[in-house]
C-alpha positions in Angstrom: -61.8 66.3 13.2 -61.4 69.9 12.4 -63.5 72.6 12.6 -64.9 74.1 9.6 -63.4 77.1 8.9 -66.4 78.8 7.3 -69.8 79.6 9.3 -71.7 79.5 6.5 -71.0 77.6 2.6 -73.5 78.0 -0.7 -72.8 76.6 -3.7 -74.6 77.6 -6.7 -77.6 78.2 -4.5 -81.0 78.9 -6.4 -84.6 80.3 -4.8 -87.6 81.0 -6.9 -90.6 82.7 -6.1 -93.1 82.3 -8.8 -90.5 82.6 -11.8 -88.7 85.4 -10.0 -85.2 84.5 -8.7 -84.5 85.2 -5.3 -81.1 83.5 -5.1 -79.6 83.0 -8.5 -76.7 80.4 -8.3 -75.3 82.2 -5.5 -71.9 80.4 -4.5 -70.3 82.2 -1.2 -68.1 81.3 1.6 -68.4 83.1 5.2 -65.1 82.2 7.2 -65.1 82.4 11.0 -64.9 85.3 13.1 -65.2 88.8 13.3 -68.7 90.9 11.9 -69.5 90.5 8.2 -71.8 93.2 6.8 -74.8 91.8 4.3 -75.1 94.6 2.0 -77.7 94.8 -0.8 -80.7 96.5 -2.2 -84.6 95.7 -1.7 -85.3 92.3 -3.4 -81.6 91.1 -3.4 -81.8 88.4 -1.8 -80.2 88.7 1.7 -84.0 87.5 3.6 -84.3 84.8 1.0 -80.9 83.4 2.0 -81.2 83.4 5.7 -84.4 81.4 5.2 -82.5 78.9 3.5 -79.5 78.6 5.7 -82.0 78.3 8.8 -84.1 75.5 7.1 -87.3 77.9 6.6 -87.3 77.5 2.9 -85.9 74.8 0.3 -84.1 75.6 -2.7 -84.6 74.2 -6.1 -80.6 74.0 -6.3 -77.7 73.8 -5.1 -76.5 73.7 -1.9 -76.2 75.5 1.7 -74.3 74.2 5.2 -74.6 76.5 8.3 -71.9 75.4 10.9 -70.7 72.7 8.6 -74.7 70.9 9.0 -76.7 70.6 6.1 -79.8 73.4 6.1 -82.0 71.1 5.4 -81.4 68.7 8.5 -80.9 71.2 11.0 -81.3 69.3 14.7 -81.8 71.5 17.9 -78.1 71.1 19.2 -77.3 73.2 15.9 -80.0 75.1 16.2 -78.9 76.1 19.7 -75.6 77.4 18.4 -77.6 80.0 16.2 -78.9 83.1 17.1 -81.2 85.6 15.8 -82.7 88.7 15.5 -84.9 90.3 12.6 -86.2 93.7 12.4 -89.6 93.0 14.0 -88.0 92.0 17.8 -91.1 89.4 17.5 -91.5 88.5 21.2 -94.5 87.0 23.5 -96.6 90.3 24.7 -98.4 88.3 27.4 -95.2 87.6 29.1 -92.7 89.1 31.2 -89.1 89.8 30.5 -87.9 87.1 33.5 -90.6 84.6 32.3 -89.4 84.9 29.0 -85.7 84.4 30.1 -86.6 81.7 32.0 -88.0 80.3 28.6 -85.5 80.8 26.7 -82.8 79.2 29.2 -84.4 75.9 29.4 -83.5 75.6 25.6 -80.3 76.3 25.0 -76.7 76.5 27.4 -77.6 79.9 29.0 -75.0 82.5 30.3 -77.0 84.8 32.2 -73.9 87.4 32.5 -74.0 87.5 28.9 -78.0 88.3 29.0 -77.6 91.0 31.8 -74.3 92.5 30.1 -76.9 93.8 27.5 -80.2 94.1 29.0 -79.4 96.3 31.3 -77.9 98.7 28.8 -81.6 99.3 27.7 -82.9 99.8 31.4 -85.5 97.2 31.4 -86.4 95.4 34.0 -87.1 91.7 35.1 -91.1 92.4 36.2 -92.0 93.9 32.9 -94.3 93.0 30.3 -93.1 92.6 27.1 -96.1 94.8 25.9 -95.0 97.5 28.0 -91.8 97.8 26.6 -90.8 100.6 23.6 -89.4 99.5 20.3 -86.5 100.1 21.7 -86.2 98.3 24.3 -87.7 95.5 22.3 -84.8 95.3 20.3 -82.5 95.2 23.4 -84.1 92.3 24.7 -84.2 90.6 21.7 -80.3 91.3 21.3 -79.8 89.8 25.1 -81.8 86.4 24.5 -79.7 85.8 21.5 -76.6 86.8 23.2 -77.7 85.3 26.5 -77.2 81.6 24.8 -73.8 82.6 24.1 -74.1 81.6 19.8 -71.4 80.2 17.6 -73.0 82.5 14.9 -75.4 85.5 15.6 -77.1 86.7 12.5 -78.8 90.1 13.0 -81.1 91.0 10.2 -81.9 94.7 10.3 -82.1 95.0 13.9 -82.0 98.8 14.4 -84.9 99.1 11.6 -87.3 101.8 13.1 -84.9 102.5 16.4 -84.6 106.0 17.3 -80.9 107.3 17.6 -80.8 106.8 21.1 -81.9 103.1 20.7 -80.1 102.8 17.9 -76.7 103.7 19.2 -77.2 101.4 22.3 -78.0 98.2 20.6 -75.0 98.8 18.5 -72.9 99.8 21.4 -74.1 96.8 22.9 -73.1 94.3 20.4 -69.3 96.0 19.9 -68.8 95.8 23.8 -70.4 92.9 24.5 -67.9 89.9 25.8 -70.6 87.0 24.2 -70.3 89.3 20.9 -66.6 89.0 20.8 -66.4 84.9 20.6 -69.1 84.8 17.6 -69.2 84.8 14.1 -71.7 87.8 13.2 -73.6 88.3 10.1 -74.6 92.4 10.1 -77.8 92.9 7.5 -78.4 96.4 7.4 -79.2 99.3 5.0 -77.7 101.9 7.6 -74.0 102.7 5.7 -73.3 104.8 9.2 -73.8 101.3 11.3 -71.8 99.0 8.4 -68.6 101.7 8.6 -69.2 101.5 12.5 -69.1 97.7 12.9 -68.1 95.9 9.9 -64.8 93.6 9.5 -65.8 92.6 5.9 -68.4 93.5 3.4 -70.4 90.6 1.2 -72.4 92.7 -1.5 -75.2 90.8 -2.8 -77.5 91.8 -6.5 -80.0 90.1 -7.7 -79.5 86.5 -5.9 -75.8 86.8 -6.8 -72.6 87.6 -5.1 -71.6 90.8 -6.5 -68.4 91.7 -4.1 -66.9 90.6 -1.0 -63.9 91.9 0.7 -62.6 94.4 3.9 -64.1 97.3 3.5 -60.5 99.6 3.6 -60.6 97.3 0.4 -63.3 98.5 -1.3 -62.5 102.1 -0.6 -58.8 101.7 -1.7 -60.4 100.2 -5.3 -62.6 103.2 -5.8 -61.8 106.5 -6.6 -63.8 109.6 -7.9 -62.1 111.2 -11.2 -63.1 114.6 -12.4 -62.3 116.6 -15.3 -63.7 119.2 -17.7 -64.0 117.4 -20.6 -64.2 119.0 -24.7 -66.0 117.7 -27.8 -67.4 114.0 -27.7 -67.8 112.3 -24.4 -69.3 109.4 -26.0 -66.3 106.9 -25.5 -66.1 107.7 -21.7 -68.9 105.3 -20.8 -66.7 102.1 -22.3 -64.3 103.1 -20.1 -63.1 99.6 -18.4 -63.7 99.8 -14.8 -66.6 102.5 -14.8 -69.2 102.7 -12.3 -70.8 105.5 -12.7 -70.4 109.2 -14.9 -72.1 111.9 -13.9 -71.9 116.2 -15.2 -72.1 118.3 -12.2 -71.4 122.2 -12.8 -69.8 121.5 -16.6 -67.4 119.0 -14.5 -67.5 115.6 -15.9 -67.2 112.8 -12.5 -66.4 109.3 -13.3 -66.4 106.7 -10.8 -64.2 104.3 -11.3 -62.9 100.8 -9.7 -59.4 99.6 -10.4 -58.6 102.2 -13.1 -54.7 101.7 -14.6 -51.6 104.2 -13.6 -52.0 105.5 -16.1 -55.3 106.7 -16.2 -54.8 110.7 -16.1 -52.6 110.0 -19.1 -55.4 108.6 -20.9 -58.6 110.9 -20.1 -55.7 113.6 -21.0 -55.8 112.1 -24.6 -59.5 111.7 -24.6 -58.9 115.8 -24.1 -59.9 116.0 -21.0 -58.1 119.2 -19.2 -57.7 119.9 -14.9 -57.6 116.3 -13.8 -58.0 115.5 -10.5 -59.3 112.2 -8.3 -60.3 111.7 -4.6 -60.6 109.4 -2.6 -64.8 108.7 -1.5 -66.2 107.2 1.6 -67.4 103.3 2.1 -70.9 104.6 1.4 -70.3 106.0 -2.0 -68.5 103.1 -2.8 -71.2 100.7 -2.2 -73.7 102.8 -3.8 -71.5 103.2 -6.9 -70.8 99.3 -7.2 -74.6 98.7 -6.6 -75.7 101.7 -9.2 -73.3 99.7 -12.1 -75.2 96.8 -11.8 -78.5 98.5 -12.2 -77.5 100.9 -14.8 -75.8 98.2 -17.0 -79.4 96.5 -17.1 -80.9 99.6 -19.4 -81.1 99.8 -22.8 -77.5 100.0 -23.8 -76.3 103.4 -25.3 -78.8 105.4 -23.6 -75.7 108.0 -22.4 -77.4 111.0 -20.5 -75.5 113.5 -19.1 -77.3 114.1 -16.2 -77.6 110.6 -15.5 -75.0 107.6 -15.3 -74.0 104.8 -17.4 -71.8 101.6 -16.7 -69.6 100.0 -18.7 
């Protein structure tokens, strides 16, 4: 039989939490390999959906399969092939790091190259206490255990939240050098743009429960591109323009984001009378925030066009 090609499946996926939705018919397909970067704002669902696809919560719709298994009949061989790591590095304080490992490798197939191959990048050692250890260093270990069981898919969800640079950098380092890291699917949540331009193979953008975007990020970037012109008499029409993300007066200079716009674009603001045209390439951070910013913009009160604001078509 084949292997499925895709780590993890939804279709038309719904959570509700009260009469809020947290996943709103989301339909998504995560092939294998490489790191895939979870990207969203508070409240859009990313938490809600890992608690599905690891059998944690039940959805009132549609669909979810991790690893081609049902989520909600999840056995502990699947389980097994499944790590993770949240924000909190959650781990036993009474114990020590070697009692721990030695927990943790009675569960699952352990490698305990892979393990050492990124605990020792943190300088912790075997004898100490969990409680003793920094945040740090927490996250380190947390990051070896998971690695240590050498995963078919490693889902990381914030795991540098509250690390200081220095811890930061090495649990990333870690995870890019690590030879467990390289033969697993790797889902990246993170609100840290520097770490998701660092890291990232692919981008999957969520909004409000949905699936907003997903491709490369070189992708994304090549789509959007920063416009700016000085612009006479009525700039009412600029907000319809098709492809707008966001609009913006800086200085008397009229900036338009904008994804996909035509050739002939230039042509057009230059009919609109706009004069000194000129567009730019921006960064994979300013694309993201631009493609979230749309999506909340376009939920105000239509027609509210401020000038020191934005507006989305």
């Amino acid at each position: 039989m084949p292997m499925n090609p895709y780590v993890i499946e939804t279709e038309n996926l719904s959570l509700y939490y009260g009469r809020k939705p947290a996943l709103n018919s989301l339909s998504l397909q995560i092939p294998r390999g490489g790191i895939h970067a979870l990207i969203g704002a508070n409240g859009a669902g990313k938490s809600s959906l890992f608690r599905v696809l690891l059998g944690f919560e039940t959805p009132i719709a549609g669909r979810a399969r991790i690893l081609g298994q049902d989520c909600s009949a999840l056995t502990p061989e699947l389980r097994a092939r499944i790590g993770f790591v949240n924000e909190e590095h959650t781990l036993p304080d009474w114990m020590r790091v070697d009692e721990l490992t030695r927990l943790q490798r009675s569960n699952v197939a352990w490698n305990q190259e892979s393990f050492e191959e990124v605990v020792r990048n943190f300088n912790v050692q075997p004898q100490q206490k969990i409680s003793q250890l920094s945040r740090g260093e927490r996250a380190g270990v947390s990051l070896a255990l998971a690695l240590g069981q050498r995963p078919e898919l490693l889902i990381l969800d914030e795991p540098t939240l509250g690390l200081d640079m220095v811890a930061k950098r090495t649990l990333l380092e870690s995870l890019m050098y690590s030879s467990a890291a390289q033969e697993t699917t790797i889902i990246y949540c993170s609100h840290q743009m520097e770490e998701i331009e660092r890291i990232a193979d692919h981008l999957i953008i969520m909004e409000l429960g949905r699936l907003r975007y997903m491709s490369e990020p070189d992708e994304l970037c090549q789509r959007v591109r920063l416009w700016a012109a000085d612009m006479a008499g009525n700039q009412a029409d600029l907000h319809r323009l098709p492809g707008l993300l966001e609009i913006q007066q800086i200085d008397g200079v009229t900036q338009l984001m904008m994804m996909d716009a035509p050739a002939d674009f230039e042509t057009h603001l230059g009919s609109m009378g706009a004069r000194h045209i000129s567009n730019s390439a921006v960064g994979l951070n300013r694309a993201v925030d631009s493609l979230l910013a749309s999506g909340h913009i376009s939920r105000r009160a239509a027609g509210n066009f401020n000038q020191s604001g934005s507006h989305h078509a």
